[in-house]
GUDRENDREN-609352 format. One record per residue (C-alpha): residue number from 1; residue in three letters; x, y, z. Coordinates in nm, 3 decimals. Layout:
! residues N
<atom><pos>NUM</pos><code>Ala</code><xx>X</xx><yy>Y</yy><zz>Z</zz></atom>
...
//
This chain:
! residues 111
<atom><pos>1</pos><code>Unk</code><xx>1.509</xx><yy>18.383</yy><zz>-5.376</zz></atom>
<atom><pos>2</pos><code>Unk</code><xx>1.696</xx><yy>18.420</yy><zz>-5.046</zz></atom>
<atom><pos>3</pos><code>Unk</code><xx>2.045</xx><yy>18.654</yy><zz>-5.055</zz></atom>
<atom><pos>4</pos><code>Unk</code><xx>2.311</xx><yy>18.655</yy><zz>-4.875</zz></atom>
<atom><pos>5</pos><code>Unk</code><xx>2.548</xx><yy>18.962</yy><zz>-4.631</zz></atom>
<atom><pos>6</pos><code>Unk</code><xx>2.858</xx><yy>18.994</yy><zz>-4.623</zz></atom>
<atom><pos>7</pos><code>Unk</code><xx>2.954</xx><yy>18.994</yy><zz>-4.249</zz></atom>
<atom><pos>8</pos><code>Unk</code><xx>3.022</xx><yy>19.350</yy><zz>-4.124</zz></atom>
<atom><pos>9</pos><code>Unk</code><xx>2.993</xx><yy>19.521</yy><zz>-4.448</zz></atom>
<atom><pos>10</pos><code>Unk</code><xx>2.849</xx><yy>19.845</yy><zz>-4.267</zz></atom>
<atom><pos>11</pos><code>Unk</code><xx>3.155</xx><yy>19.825</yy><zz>-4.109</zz></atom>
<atom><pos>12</pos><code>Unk</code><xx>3.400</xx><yy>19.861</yy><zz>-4.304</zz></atom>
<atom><pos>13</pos><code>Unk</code><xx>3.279</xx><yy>20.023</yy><zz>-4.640</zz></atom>
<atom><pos>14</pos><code>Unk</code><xx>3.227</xx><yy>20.411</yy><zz>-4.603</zz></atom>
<atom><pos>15</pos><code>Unk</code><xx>3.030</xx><yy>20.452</yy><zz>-4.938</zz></atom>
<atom><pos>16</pos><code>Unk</code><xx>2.702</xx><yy>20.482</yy><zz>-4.813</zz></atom>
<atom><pos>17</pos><code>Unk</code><xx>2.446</xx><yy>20.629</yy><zz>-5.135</zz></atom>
<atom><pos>18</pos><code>Unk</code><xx>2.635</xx><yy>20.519</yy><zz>-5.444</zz></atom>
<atom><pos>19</pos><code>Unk</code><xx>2.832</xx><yy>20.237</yy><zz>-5.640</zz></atom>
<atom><pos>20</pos><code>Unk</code><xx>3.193</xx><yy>20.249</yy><zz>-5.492</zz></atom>
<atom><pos>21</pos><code>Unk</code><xx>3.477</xx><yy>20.196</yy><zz>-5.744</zz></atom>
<atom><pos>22</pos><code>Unk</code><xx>3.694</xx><yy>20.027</yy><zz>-5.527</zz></atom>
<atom><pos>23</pos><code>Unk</code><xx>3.627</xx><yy>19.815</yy><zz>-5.155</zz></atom>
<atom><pos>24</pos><code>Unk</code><xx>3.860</xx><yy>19.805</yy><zz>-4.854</zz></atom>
<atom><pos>25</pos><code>Unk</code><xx>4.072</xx><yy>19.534</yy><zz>-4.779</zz></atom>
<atom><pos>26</pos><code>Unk</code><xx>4.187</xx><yy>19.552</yy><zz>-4.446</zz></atom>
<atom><pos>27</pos><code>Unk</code><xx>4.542</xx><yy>19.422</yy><zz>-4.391</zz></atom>
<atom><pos>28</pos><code>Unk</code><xx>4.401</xx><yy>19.265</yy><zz>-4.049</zz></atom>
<atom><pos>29</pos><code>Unk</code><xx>4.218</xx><yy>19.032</yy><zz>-4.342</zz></atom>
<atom><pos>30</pos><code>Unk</code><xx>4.588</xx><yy>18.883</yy><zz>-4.312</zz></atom>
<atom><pos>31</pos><code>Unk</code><xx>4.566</xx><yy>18.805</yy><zz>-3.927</zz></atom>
<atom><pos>32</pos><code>Unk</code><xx>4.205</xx><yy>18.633</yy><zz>-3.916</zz></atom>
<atom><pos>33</pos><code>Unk</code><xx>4.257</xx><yy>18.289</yy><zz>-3.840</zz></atom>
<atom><pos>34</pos><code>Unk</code><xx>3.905</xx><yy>18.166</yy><zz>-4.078</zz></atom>
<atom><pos>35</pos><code>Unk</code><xx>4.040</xx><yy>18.407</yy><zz>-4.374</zz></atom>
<atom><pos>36</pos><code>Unk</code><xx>4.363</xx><yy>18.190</yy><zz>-4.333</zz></atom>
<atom><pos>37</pos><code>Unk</code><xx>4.222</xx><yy>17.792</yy><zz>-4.296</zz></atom>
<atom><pos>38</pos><code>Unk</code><xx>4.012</xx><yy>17.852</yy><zz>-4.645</zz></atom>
<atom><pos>39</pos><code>Unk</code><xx>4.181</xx><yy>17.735</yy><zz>-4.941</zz></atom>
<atom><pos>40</pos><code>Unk</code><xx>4.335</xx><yy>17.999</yy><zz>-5.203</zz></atom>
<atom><pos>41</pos><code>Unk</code><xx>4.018</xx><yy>17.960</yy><zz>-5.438</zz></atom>
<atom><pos>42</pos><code>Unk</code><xx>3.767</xx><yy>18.026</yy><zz>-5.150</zz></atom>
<atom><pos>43</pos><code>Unk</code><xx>3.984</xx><yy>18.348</yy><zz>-5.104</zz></atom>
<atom><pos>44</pos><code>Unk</code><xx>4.014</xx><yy>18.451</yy><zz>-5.448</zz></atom>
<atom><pos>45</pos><code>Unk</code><xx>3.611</xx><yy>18.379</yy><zz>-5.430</zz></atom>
<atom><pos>46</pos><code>Unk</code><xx>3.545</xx><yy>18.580</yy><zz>-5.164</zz></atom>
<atom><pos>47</pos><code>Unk</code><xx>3.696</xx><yy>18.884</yy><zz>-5.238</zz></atom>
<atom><pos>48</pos><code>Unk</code><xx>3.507</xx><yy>18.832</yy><zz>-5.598</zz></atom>
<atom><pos>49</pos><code>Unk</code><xx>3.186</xx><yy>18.826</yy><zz>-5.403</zz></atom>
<atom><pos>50</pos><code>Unk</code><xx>3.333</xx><yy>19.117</yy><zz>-5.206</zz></atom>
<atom><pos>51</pos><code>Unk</code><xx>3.342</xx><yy>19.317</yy><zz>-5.519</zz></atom>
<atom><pos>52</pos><code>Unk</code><xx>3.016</xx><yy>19.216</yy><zz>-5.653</zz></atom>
<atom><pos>53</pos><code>Unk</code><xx>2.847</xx><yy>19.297</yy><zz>-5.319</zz></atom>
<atom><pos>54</pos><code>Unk</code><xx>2.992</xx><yy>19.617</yy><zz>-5.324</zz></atom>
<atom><pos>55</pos><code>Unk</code><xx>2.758</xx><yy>19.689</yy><zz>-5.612</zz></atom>
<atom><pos>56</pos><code>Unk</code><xx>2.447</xx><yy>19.544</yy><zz>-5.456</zz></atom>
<atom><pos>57</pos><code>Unk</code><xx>2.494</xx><yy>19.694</yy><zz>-5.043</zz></atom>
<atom><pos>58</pos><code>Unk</code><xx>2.667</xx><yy>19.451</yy><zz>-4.919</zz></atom>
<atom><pos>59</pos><code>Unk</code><xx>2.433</xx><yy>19.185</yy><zz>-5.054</zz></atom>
<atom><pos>60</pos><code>Unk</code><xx>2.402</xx><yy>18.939</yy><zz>-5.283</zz></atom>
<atom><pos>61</pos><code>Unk</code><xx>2.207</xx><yy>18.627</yy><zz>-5.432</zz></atom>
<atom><pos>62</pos><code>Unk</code><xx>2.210</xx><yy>18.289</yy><zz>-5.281</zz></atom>
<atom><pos>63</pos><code>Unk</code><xx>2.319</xx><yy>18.131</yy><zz>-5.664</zz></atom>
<atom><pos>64</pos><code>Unk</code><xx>2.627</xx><yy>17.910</yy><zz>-5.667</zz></atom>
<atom><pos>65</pos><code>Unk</code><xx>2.570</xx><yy>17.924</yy><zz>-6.074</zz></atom>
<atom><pos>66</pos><code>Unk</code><xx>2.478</xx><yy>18.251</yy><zz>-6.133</zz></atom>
<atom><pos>67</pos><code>Unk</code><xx>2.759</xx><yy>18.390</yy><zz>-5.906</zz></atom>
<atom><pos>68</pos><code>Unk</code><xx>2.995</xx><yy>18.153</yy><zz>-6.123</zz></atom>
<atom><pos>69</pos><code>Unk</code><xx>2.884</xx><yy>18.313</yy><zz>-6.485</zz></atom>
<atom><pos>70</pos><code>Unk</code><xx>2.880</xx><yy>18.679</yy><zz>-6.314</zz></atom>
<atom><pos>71</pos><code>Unk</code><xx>3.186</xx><yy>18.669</yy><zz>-6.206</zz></atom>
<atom><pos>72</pos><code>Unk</code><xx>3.371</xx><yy>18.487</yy><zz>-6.441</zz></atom>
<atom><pos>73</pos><code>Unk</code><xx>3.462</xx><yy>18.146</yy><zz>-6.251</zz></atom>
<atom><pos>74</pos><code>Unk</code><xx>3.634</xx><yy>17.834</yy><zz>-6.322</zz></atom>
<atom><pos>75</pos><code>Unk</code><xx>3.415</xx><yy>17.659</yy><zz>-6.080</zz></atom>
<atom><pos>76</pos><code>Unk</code><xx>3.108</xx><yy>17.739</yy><zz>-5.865</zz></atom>
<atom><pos>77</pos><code>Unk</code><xx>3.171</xx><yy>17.900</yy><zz>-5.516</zz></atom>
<atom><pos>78</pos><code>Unk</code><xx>3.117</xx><yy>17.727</yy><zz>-5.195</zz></atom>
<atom><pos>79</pos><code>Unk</code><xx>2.929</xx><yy>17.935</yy><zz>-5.081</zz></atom>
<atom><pos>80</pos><code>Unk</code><xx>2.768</xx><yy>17.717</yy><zz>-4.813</zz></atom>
<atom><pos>81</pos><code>Unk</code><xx>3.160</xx><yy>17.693</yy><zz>-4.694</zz></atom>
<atom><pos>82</pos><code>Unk</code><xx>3.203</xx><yy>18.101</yy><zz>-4.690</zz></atom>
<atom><pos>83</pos><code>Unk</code><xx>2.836</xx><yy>18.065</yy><zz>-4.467</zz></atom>
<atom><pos>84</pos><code>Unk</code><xx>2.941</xx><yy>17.784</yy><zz>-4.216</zz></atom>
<atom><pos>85</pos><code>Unk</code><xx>3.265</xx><yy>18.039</yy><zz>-4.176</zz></atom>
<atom><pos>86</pos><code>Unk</code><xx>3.091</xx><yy>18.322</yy><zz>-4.121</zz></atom>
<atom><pos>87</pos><code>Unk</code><xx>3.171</xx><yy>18.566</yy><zz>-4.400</zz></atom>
<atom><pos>88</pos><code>Unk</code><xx>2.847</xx><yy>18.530</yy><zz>-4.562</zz></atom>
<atom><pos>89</pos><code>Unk</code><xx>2.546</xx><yy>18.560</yy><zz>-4.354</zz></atom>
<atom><pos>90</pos><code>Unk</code><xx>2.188</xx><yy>18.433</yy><zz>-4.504</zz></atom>
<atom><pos>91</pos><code>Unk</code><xx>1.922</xx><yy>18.691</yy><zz>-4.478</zz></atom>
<atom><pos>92</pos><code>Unk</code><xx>1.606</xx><yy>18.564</yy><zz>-4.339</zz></atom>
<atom><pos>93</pos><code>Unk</code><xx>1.261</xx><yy>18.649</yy><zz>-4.551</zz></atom>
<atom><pos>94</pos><code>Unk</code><xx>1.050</xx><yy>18.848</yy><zz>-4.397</zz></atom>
<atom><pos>95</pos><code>Unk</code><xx>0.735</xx><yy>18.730</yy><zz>-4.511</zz></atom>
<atom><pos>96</pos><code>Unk</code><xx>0.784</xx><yy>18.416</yy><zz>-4.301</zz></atom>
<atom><pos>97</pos><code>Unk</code><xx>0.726</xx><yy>18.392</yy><zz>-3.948</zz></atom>
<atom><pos>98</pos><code>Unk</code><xx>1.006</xx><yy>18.294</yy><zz>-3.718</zz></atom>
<atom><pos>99</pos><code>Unk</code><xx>0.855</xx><yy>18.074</yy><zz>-3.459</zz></atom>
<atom><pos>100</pos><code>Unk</code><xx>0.489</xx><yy>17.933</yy><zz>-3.421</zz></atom>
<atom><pos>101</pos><code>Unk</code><xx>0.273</xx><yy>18.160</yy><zz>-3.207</zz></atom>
<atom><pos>102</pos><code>Unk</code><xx>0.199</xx><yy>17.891</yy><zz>-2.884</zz></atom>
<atom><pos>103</pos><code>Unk</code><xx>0.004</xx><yy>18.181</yy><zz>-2.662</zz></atom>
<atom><pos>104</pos><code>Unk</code><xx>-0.305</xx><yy>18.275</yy><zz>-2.696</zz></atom>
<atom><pos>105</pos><code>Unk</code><xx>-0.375</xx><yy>18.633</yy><zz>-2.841</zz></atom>
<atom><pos>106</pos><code>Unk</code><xx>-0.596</xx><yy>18.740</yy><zz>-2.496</zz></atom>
<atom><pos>107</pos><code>Unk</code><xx>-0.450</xx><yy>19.002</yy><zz>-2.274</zz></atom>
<atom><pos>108</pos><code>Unk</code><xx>-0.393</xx><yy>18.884</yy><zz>-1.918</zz></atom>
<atom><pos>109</pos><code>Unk</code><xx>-0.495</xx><yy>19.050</yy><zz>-1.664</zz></atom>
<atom><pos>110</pos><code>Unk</code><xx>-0.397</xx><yy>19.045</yy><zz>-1.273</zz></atom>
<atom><pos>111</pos><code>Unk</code><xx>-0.641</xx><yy>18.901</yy><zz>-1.014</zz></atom>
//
């Protein structure tokens, strides 16, 4: 399963070892040009997700469906549009490698 971060979560949540009862919304939220091109469901979405995350450190799954049923949508979430935006940020897995290895494992040494 891959999960997703919300973009600068570190940043602006101050709970650091427990389950916060409430999240920050920044009033600046009101001046960020992306925040303002998404449609009002995508909003009302994100700050869902925003609240879910909140319970999971900033992360969350990568489930359109399950995200739906857990918090109580009409419709699924686009969540690929929330990515392309930059609010969501896919986590890469760490078990895989991130480029092929081209060099050979040999030391080099200076003639």
């Amino acid at each position: 399963m891959t999960y997703l971060r919300i973009k600068n979560w570190e940043e602006f949540q101050h709970y650091k070892d427990r389950n916060p009862p409430w999240i920050k919304l920044h009033r600046g939220l009101l001046d960020d040009y992306e925040f303002e091109r998404l449609q009002d469901a995508s909003k009302a979405h994100l700050m869902l997700i925003w609240l879910f995350a909140s319970q999971r450190e900033g992360r969350i799954p990568n489930d359109q469906a399950f995200l739906k049923k857990k918090l109580g949508l009409k419709s699924e979430p686009n969540l690929q549009l929330l990515i392309d935006q930059g609010f969501l940020i896919v986590e890469q897995d760490a078990s895989s490698a991130l480029a092929d290895c081209l060099q050979g494992a040999s030391t080099e040494t200076e003639t």
